[in-house]
DRENPA-3360 file (N, C-alpha, C; in nm, 2 decimals, always signed):
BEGIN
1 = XXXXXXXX = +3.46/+0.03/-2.13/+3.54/+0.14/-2.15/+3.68/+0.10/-2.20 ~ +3.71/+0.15/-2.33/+3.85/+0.16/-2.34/+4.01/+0.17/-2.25 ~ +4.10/+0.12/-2.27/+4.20/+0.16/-2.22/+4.29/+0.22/-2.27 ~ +4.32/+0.34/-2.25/+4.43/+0.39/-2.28/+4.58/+0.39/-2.23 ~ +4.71/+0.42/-2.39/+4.80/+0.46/-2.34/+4.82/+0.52/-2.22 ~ +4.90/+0.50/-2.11/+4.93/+0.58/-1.99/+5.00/+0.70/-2.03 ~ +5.09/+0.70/-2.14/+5.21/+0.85/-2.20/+5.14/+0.96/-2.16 ~ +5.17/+1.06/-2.13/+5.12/+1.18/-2.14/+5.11/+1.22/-2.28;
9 = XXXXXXXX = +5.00/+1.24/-2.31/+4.96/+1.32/-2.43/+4.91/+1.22/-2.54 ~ +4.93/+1.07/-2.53/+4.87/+0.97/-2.57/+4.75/+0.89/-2.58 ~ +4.64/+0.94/-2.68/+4.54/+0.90/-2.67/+4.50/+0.79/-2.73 ~ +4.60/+0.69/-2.81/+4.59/+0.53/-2.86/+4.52/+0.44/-2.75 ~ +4.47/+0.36/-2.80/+4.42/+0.25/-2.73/+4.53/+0.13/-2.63 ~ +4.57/+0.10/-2.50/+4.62/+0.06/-2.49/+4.65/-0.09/-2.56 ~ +4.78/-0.15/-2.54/+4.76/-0.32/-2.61/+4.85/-0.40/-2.55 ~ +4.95/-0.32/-2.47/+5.03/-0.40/-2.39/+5.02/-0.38/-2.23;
17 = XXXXXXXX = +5.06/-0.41/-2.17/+5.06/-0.42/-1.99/+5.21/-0.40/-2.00 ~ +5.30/-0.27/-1.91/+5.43/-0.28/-1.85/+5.41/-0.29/-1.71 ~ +5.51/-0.39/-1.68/+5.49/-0.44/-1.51/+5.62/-0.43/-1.47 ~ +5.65/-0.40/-1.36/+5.77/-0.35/-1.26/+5.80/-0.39/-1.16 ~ +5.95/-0.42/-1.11/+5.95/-0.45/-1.01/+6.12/-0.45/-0.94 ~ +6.08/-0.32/-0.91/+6.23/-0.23/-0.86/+6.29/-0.30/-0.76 ~ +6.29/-0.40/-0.67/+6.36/-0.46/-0.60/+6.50/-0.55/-0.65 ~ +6.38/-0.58/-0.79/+6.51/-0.70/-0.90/+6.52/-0.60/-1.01;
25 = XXXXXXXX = +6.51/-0.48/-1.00/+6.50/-0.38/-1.15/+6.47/-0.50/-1.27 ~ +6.38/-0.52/-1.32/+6.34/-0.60/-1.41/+6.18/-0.55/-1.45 ~ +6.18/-0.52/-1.57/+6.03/-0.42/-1.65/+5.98/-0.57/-1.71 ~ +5.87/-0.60/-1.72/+5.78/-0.70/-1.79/+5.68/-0.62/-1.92 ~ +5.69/-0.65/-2.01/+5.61/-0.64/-2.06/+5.50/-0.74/-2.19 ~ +5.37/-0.77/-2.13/+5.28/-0.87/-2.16/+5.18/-0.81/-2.25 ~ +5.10/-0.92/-2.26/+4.97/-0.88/-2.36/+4.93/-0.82/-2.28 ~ +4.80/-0.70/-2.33/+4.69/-0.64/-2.20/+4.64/-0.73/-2.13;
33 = XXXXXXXX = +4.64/-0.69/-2.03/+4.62/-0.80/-1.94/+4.51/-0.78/-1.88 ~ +4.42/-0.85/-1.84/+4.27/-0.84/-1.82/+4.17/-0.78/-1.73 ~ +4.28/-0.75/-1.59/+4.26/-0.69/-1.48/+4.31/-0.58/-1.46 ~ +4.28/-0.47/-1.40/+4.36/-0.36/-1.41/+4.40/-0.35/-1.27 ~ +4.53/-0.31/-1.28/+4.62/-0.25/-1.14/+4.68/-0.17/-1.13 ~ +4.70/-0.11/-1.00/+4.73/+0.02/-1.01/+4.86/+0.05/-1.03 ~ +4.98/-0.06/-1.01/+5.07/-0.08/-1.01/+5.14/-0.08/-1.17 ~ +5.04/-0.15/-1.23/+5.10/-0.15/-1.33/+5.06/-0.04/-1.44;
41 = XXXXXXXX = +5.07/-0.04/-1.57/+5.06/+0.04/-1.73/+5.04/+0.00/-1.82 ~ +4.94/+0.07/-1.89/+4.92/+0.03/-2.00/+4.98/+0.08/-2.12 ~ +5.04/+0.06/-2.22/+5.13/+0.13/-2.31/+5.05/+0.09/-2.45 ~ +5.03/+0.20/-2.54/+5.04/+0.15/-2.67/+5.13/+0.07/-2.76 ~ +5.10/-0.01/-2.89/+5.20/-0.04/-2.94/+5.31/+0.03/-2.97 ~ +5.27/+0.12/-3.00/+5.41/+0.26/-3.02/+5.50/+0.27/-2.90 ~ +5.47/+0.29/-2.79/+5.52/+0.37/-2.67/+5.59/+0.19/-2.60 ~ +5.51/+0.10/-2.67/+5.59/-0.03/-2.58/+5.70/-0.09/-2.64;
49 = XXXXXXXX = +5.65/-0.07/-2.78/+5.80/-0.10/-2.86/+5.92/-0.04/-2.90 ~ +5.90/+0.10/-2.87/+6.02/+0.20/-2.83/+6.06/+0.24/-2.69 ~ +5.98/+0.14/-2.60/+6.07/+0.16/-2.49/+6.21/+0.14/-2.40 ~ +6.28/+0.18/-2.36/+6.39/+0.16/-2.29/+6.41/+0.16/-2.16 ~ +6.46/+0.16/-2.09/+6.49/+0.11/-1.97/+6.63/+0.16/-1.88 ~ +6.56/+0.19/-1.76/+6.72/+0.27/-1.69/+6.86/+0.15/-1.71 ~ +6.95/+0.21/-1.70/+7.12/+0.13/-1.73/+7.11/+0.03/-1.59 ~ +7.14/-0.10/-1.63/+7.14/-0.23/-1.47/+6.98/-0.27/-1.47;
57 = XXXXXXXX = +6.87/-0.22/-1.53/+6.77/-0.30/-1.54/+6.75/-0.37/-1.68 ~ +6.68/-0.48/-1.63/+6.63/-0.62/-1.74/+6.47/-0.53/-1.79 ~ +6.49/-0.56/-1.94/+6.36/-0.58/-2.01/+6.35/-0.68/-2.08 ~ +6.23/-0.77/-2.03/+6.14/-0.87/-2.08/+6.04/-0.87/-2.15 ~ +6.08/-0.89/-2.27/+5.92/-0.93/-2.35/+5.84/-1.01/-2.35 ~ +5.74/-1.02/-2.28/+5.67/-1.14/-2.30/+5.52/-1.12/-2.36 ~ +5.54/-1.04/-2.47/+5.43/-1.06/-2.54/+5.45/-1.15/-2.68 ~ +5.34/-1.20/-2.70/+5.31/-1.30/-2.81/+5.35/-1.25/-2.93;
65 = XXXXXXXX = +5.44/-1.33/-3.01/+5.49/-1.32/-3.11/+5.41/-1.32/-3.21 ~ +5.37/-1.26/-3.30/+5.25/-1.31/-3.41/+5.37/-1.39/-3.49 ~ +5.24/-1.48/-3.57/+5.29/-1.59/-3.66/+5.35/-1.51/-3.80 ~ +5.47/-1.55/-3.89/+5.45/-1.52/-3.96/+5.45/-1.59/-4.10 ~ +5.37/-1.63/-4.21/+5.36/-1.71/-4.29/+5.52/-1.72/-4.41 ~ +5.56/-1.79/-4.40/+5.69/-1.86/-4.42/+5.70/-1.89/-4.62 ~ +5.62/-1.85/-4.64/+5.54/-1.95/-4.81/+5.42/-1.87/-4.91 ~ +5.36/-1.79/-4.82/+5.24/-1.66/-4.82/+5.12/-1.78/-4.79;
73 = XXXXX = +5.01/-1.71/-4.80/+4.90/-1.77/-4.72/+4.83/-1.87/-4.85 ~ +4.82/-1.86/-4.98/+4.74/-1.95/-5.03/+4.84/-2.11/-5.09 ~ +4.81/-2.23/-5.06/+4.85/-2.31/-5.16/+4.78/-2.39/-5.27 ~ +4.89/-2.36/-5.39/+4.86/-2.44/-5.50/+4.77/-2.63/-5.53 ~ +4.68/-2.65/-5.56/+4.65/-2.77/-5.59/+4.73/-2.84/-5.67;
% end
């Protein structure tokens, strides 16, 4: 079974994990992460990359950067 965006009204595939933790106000956000919890969310790319965050809390990216080719992908002999 797929996972979906948590948004209301969002029916994209999830691809990221938001994780919380209101004691240090600090939002995590990782690759989907493999287990599900109830604690945590699943966000689309859309909904994880325009997210924001209340004023006095930390957001953390810790999703994987893709590579980006520097030269384009074929070289010359």
């Amino acid at each position: 079974m797929a996972r979906r965006c948590a948004r209301p009204d969002c029916a994209a595939a999830g691809a990221t994990t938001l994780i919380f933790d209101y004691g240090h106000a600090i939002v995590w956000l990782e690759q989907l992460t493999e287990e599900l919890d109830p604690m945590n969310h699943d966000l689309c790319d859309r909904h994880a990359d325009s997210l924001s965050v209340p004023r006095g809390w930390q957001l953390r990216d810790r999703r994987a950067v893709p590579a980006v080719a520097l030269f384009g992908s074929s070289i010359a002999s």
